[in-house]
C-alpha positions in Angstrom: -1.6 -29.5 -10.2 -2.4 -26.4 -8.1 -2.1 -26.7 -4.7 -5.0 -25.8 -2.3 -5.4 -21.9 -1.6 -6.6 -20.4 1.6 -7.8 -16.8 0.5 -9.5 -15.7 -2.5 -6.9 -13.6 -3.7 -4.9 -16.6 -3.4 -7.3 -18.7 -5.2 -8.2 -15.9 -7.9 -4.1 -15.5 -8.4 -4.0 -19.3 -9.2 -6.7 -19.0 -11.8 -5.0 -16.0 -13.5 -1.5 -17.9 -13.1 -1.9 -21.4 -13.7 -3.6 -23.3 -16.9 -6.2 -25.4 -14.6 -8.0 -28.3 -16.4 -10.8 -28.2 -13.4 -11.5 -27.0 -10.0 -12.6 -28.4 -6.4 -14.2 -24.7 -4.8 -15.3 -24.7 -1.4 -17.9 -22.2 -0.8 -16.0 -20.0 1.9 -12.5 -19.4 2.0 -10.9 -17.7 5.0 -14.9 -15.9 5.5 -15.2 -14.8 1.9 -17.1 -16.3 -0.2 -16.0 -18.1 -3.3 -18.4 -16.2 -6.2 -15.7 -14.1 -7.8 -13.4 -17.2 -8.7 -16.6 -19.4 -9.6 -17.1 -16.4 -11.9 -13.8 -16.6 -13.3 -13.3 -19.8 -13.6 -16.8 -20.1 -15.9 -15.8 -17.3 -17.3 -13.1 -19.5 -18.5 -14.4 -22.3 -19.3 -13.2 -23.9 -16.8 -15.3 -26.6 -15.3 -15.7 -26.9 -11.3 -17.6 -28.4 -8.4 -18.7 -27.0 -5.2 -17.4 -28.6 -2.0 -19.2 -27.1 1.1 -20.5 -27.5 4.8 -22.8 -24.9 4.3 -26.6 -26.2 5.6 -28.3 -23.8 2.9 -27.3 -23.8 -0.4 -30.1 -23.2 -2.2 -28.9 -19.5 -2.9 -25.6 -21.6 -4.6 -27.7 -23.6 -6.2 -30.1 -20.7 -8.3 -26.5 -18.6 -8.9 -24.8 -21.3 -10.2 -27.6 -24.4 -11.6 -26.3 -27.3 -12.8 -23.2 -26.8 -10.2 -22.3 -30.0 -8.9 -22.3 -29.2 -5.0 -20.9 -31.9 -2.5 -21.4 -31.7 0.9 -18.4 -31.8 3.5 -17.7 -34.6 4.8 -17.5 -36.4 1.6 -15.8 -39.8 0.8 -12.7 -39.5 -1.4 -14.6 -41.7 -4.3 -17.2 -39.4 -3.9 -14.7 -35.9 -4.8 -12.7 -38.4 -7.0 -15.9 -38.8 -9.2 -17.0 -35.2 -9.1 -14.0 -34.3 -10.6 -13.5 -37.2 -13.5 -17.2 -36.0 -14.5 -15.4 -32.7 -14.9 -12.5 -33.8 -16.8 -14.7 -36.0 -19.4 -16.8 -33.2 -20.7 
């Protein structure tokens, strides 16, 4: 398990470090957005969700389709799900 990460170079050090089976991404971290570790992570292979507040995603949604994108605050079930979807593919 790889903890949570507050910056992206934090974040884009843990994909380049760690062997991740999937990933939890919300959209901003710190005031950067999170593109250049979604990128890395497909890139990868590596399957991931979007978890944001962020009122307008359709931007997220035409850069990444197909994304699954929860919206903060979400129930536990509800990110527990997203991410067993992830891990069955």
């Amino acid at each position: 398990m790889v903890e949570p990460r507050r910056t992206l170079d934090d974040a884009l050090a843990a994909v380049a470090e760690h062997d991740i089976s999937a990933a939890i991404l919300d959209v901003r971290l710190a005031g950067a957005m999170i593109a250049p570790v979604a990128s890395e992570l497909e890139r990868r292979g590596i399957p991931f969700v979007f978890y944001t507040g962020q009122v307008d995603i359709e931007a997220l949604r035409a850069q990444w389709p197909g994304r699954c994108v929860i919206a903060k605050p979400a129930r536990d079930r509800t990110i527990v799900a997203a991410v067993t979807r992830l891990l069955q593919r």
